[in-house]
C-alpha positions in Angstrom: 0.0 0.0 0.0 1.1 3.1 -0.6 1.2 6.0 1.6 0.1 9.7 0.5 0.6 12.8 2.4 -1.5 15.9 1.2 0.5 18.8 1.2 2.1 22.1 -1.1 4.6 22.1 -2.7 8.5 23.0 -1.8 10.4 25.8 -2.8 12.4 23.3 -5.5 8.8 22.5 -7.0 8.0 25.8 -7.8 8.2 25.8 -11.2 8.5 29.6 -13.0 5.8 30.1 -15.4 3.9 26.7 -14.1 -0.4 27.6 -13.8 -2.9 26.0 -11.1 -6.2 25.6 -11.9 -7.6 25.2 -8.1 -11.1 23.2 -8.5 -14.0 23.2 -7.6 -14.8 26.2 -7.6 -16.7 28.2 -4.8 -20.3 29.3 -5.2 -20.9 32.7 -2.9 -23.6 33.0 -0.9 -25.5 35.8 0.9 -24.5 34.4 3.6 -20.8 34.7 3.4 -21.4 37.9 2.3 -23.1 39.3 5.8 -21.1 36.5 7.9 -17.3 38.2 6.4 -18.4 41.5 6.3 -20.3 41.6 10.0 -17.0 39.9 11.3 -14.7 42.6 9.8 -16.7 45.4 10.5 -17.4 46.4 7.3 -20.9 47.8 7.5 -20.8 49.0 3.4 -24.6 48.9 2.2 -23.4 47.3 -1.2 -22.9 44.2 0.8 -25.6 43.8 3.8 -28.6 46.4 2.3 -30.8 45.0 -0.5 -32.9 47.9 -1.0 -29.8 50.8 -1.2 -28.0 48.2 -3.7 -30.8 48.3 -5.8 -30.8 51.5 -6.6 -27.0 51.6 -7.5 -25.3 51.2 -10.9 -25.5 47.1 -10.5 -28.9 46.7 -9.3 -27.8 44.2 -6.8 -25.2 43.4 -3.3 -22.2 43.2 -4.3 -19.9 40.3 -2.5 -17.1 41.8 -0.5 -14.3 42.4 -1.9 -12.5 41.0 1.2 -14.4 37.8 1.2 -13.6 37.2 -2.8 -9.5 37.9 -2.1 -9.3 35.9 0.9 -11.5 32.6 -0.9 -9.5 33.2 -4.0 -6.2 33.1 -2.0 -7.3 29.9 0.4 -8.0 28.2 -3.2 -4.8 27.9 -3.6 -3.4 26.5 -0.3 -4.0 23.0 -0.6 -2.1 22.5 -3.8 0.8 25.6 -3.3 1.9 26.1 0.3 -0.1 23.6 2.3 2.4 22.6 5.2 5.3 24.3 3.3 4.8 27.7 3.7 6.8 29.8 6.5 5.1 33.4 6.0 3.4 35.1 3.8 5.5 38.7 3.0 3.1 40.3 0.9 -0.1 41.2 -1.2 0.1 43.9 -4.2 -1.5 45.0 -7.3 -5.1 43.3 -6.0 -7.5 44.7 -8.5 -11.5 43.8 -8.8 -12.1 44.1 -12.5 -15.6 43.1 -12.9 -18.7 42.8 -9.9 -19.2 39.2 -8.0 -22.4 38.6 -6.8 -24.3 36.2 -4.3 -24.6 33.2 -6.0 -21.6 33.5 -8.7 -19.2 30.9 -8.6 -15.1 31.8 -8.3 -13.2 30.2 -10.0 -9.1 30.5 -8.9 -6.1 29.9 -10.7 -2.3 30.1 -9.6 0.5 31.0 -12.0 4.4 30.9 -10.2 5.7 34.4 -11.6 9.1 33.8 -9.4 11.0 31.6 -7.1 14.7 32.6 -6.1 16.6 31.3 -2.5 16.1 33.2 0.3 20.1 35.0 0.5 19.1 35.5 5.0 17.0 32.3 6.0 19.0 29.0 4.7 16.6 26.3 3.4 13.8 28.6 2.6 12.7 30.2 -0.9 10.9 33.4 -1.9 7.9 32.0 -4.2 5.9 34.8 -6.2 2.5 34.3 -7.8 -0.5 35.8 -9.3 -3.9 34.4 -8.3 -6.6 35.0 -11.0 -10.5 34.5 -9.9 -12.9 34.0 -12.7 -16.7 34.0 -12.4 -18.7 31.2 -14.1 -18.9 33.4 -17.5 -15.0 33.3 -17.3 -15.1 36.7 -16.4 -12.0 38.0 -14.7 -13.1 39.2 -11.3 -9.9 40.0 -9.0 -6.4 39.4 -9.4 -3.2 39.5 -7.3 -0.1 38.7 -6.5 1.2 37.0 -3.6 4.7 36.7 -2.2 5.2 33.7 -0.1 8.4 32.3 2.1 8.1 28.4 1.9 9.9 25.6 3.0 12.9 24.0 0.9 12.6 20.4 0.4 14.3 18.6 3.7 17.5 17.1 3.7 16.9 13.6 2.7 14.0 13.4 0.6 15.1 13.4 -2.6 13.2 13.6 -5.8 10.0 11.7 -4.3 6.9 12.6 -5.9 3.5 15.0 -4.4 2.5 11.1 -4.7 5.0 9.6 -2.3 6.5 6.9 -4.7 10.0 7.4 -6.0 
């Protein structure tokens, strides 16, 4: 029998130029939308007040913007950095292109834009990637990059596969 551990992948697997589609995807709900935004604070009428969002330019709540970043960035954990991240160092150019709304579906995808050795903290890597998040019309609905510090592969485990067989 073989034995499989779930996890991300190492600095060394981090393959420049390499794309992730993370499926499924992740239907919103109205409910996320008032559960994330009550927790944060965030008391913006576009999310919690029906009748005010009606009457703005897209008829509708929007989901928070918040919510759709942080669901398109967890998307990605259990194939990138599960287990073999250290910190995250960094979010920039985050952009919302086009509206999500309760009951759209996000859609996430990973590309690795960089990966060099960290030159102060031995064994560890700097991994940088853009996360795109479609809509179920394919849609581009937020992007950004993420800078990660992750794990180098431990001493002793070779080439072994995500798999676990050598």
């Amino acid at each position: 029998m073989t034995d499989i551990v779930q996890r991300g992948l190492y600095f060394e697997e981090c393959e420049v130029g390499a794309r992730y589609l993370h499926r499924p995807g992740r239907t919103a709900t109205e409910a996320d939308n008032v559960l994330f935004s009550s927790l944060t604070m965030n008391t913006q009428a576009l999310h919690l007040d029906a009748a005010f969002s009606e009457t703005q330019p897209f008829g509708q709540r929007l989901m928070n913007s918040m919510w759709t970043l942080a669901t398109m960035v967890g998307a990605s954990v259990t194939q990138i950095t599960q287990g073999t991240l250290v910190a995250q160092l960094g979010l920039s150019d985050i952009a919302f292109p086009a509206p999500f709304f309760h009951g759209d579906t996000l859609y996430t995808e990973t590309e690795i834009l960089d990966a060099r050795l960290s030159s102060s903290r031995p064994g560890q890597g700097i991994v940088t990637m853009r996360h795109t998040g479609r809509n179920q019309r394919d849609e581009i609905v937020a992007t950004a990059t993420r800078v990660a510090l992750m794990w180098c592969r431990p001493v002793g485990e070779g080439e072994q596969s995500l798999e676990g067989t050598q």
